[in-house]
N, C-alpha and C positions, 0 to 999 in steps of 0.2 A: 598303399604300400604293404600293407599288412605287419602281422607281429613281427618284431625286431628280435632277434636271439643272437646269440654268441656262438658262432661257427669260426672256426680254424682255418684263414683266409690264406696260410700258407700251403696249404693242400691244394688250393685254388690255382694257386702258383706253381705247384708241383705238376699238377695235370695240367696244365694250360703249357708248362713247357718240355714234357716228354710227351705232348701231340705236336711239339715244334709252330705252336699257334701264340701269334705276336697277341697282346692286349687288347690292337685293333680287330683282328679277325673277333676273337672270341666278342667282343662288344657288337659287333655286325650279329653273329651265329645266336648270341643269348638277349639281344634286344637290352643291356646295359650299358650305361657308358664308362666308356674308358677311367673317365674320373672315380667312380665308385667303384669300378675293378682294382686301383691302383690302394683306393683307401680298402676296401678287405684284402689283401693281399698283405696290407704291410699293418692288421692286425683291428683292423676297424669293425665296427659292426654289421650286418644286412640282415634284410628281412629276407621273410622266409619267400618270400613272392621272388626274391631278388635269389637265394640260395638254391631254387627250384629252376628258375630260368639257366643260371651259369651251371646248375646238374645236367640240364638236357644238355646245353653244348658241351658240355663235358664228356660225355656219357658214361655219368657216375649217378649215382644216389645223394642225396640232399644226407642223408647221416655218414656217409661218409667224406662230409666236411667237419666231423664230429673230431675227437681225438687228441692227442698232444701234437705238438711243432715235431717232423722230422729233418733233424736235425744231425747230419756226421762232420764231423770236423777232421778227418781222415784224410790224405791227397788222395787222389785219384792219378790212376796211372794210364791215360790213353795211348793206345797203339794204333797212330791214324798217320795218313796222309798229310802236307802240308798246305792243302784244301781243305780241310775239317771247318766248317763253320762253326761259329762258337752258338747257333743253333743247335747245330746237332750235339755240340759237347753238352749242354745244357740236358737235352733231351734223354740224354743217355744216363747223366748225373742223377734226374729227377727219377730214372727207373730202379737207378741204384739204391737210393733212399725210399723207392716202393718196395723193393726187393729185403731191404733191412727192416721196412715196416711188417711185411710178412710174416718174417720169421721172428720179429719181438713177440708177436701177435700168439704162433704155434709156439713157440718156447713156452708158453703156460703149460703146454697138455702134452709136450714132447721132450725127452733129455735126446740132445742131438748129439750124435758125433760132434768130438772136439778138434779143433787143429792143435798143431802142438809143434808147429815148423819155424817159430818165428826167431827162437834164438838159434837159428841153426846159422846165420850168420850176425855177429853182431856189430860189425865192424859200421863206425862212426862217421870212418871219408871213405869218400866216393872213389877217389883211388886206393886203398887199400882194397877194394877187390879188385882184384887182380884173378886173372883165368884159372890158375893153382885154387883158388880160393874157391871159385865157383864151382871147378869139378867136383872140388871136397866136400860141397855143399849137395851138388848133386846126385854124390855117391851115400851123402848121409839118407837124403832125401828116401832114395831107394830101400837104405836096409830100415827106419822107422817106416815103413810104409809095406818093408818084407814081398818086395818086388824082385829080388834075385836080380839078375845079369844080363838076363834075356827082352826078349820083344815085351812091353805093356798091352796086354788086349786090349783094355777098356781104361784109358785114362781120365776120363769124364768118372766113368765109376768108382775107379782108386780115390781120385780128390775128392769127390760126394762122401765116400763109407771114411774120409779120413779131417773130414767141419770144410771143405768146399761150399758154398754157394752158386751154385754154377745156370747159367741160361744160353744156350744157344738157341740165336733169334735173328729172325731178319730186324735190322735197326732203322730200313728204312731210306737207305743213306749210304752211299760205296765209297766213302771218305775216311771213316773208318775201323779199321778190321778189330778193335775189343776193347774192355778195360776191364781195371781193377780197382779195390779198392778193399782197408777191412772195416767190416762194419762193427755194430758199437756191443754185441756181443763177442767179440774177438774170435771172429769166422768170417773168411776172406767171401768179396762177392767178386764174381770173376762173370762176366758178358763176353762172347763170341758171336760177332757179325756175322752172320749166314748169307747174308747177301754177295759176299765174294767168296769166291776160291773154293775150295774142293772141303772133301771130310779129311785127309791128308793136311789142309792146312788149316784148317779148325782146329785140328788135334792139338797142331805145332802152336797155335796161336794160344789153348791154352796152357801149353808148358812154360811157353812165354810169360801168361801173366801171374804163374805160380811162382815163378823165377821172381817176379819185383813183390810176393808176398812171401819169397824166403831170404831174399837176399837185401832188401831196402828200408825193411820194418825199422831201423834205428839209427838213418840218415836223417837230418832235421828235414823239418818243414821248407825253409828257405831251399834247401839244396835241391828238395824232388820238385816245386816248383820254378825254379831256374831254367828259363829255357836254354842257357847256355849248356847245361848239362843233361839235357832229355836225350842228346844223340847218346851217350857215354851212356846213362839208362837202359834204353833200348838195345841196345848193344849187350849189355850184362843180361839182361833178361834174354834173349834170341840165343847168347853163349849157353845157359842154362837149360834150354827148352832143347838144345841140342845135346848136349851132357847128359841131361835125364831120358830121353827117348832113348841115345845111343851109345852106352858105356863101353869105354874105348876100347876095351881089350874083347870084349866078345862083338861088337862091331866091326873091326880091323878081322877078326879071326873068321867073320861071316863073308869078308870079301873074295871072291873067287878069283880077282884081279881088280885092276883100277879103270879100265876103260870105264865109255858110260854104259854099253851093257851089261857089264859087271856091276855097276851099282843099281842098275833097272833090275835086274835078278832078284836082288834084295830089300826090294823098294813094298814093297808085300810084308816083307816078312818083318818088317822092322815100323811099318804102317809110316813112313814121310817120305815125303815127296822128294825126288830127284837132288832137286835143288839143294834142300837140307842137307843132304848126305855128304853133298858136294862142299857147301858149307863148312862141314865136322870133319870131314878127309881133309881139309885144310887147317882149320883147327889144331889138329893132332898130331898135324906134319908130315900125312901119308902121301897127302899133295904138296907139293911145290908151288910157287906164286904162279909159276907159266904153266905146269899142268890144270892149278885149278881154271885159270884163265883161258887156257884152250877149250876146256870142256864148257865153261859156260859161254865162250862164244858159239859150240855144235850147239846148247840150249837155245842161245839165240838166233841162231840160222834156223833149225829146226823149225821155229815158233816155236816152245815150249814152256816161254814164259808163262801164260797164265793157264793151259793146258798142258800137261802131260801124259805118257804113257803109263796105262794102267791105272788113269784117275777114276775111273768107272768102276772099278773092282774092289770099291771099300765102302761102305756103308758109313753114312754118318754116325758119332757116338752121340747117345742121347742119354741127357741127363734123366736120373728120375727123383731124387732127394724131393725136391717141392713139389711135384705131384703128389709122390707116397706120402706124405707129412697131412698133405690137404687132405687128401683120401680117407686116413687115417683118425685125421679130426674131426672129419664129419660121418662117420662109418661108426667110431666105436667113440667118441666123445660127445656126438651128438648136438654138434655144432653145424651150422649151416652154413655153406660157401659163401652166401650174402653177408652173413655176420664176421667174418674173416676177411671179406673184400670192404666190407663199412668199418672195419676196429683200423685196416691197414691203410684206408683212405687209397685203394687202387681201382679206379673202374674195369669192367667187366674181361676187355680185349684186352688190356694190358694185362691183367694178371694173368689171362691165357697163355698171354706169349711169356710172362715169367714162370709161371710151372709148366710150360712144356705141352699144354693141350690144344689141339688146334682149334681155330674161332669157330664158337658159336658151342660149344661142347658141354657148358654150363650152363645153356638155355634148353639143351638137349637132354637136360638130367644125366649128368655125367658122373654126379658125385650122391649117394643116396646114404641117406643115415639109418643106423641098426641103433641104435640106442641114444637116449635122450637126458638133458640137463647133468654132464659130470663136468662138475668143476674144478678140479683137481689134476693136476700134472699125475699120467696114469703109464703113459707110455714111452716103452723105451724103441727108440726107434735104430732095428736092425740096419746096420749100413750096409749098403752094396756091394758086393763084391768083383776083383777085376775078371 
């Protein structure tokens, strides 16, 4: 069996369930059984024979079973379908706590942008936000953020340059479209499913989840896990993500009319899709219940549910915060990608798709060091701008 050491068998659990692979698979794939998967998992010993074989099926490194427990005790805010398997919610959780274990990891050798949005609502019941509440939340949003009144070019880059966490990534799974959550240095982690929908609604979807990381931070625990109340959630956060992309009065004043190609004119210029607009015209009460209702039934005759007009003419935004940080750390700190991928406990494809580099890009020498052994937090890392 070989020498017995003390590996961190909750990492084992972490990657075995953001590959969405049961106990049995992985016991078939690494030639262990289920019974000793289940005893290092929940903090037992293995040798090193045994930490080598569940590496390969892993496809991680034997030291990056090394490490402390990652551990958040934060909710998490999913925006899924009522298909969502609690597979996939699993898998997605486990990427979130690889995502926190990352940036614990750079935070030695990086002072990050901080968030700073989290009292911007403080409100304790879930009814007291109220729509009033939310706009005022997302007109604050705007002036700390010093976004003016206008169209946001790069929202991915605004939340990055202002303690965002952000990953658009395919998840794998069309069940569902993001989540949230903050992680345990008080910097939100926000995932967008690339697997569905447009750059238009990626955009929307993370307005969305900044909405339950400005508006929900001081709701108890009990309440954001209550399924009774995820519709009224989701609802607040979808209020918000349309509030922040389209502040009423210079939105209303950008309408040429109210028809739908009156708001297809604008649908560019304001970067959301149809639907949303149609949404926030209602909202604000430029639509009536039967106007909004007329036009989303032309959407539905049209087909324009999951396709619309002019979805092709918008580039996705793409994060760069955890690239540049990586880059950065291995570049001028002299650190190596392996050693940040073995401290974070993330194998190789997963950490691709959490900073943003496509597969295979770290086997390609993607990242090259300029100077060697500084162990000291050196760098201040310039945020993004929109």
């Amino acid at each position: 069996m070989g020498t017995t050491r003390r590996f961190n068998g909750t990492r084992v659990k972490t990657m075995r369930e953001a590959r969405m692979m049961t106990a049995k698979k992985l016991s078939l794939e690494a030639g262990v059984s289920t019974t000793t998967i289940s005893r290092v998992e929940h903090g037992g010993d293995m040798s090193l024979d045994i930490a080598e074989r569940l590496a390969n099926a892993l496809g991680a490194s034997v030291a990056a079973f090394g490490g402390v427990d990652e551990v958040l005790d934060t909710p998490v805010y999913f925006r899924s379908f009522s298909s969502a398997t609690k597979a996939a919610r699993k898998a997605q959780d486990a990427r979130s706590l690889m995502a926190n274990s990352i940036i614990d990891v750079i935070d030695d050798y990086l002072y990050f942008p901080q968030f700073d949005l989290s009292d911007i609502c403080t409100e304790t019941d879930i009814n007291s936000i109220t729509n009033d509440v939310i706009e005022s939340a997302a007109a604050e949003v705007r002036e700390l953020w010093h976004l003016g009144d206008g169209p946001i070019n790069s929202l991915a880059a605004v939340a990055e340059a202002n303690g965002v966490v952000l990953a658009l990534t395919p998840f794998s799974v069309g069940t569902l479209d993001g989540f949230s959550r903050m992680g345990d240095l008080g910097r939100p982690i926000i995932m967008v499913n690339t697997d569905n929908g447009t750059a238009y609604r990626w955009r929307f979807d993370l307005g969305h989840e900044i909405g339950h990381m400005v508006l929900h931070q001081h709701l108890s625990d009990a309440t954001v896990s209550d399924p009774n109340v995820n519709g009224v959630l989701e609802s607040q956060a979808h209020y918000f993500s349309g509030a922040l992309l389209m502040p009423e009065d210079s939105f209303v004043q950008s309408l040429p009319g109210l028809s739908i190609n009156d708001f297809l004119s604008v649908k560019s210029y304001w970067g959301v899709s149809l639907q949303a607009m149609l949404i926030r015209a209602r909202n604000i009460g430029i639509l009536d219940e039967s106007q909004y209702t007329a036009r989303q039934v032309t959407v539905s005759k049209k087909k324009w549910r999951r396709r619309e007009p002019l979805d092709d003419q918008r580039m996705p935004e793409t994060p760069t915060l955890l690239r540049t940080c990586v880059s950065m750390c291995v570049e001028q700190c002299g650190l190596s990608v392996q050693q940040i991928m073995d401290d974070a406990g993330v194998p190789t494809d997963i950490f691709e798709d959490l900073i943003g580099v496509r597969r295979g890009f770290i086997k390609d020498g993607g990242f090259e060091p300029r100077v060697q052994n500084v162990s000291m937090k050196v760098i201040d890392f310039p945020g993004p701008t929109a």
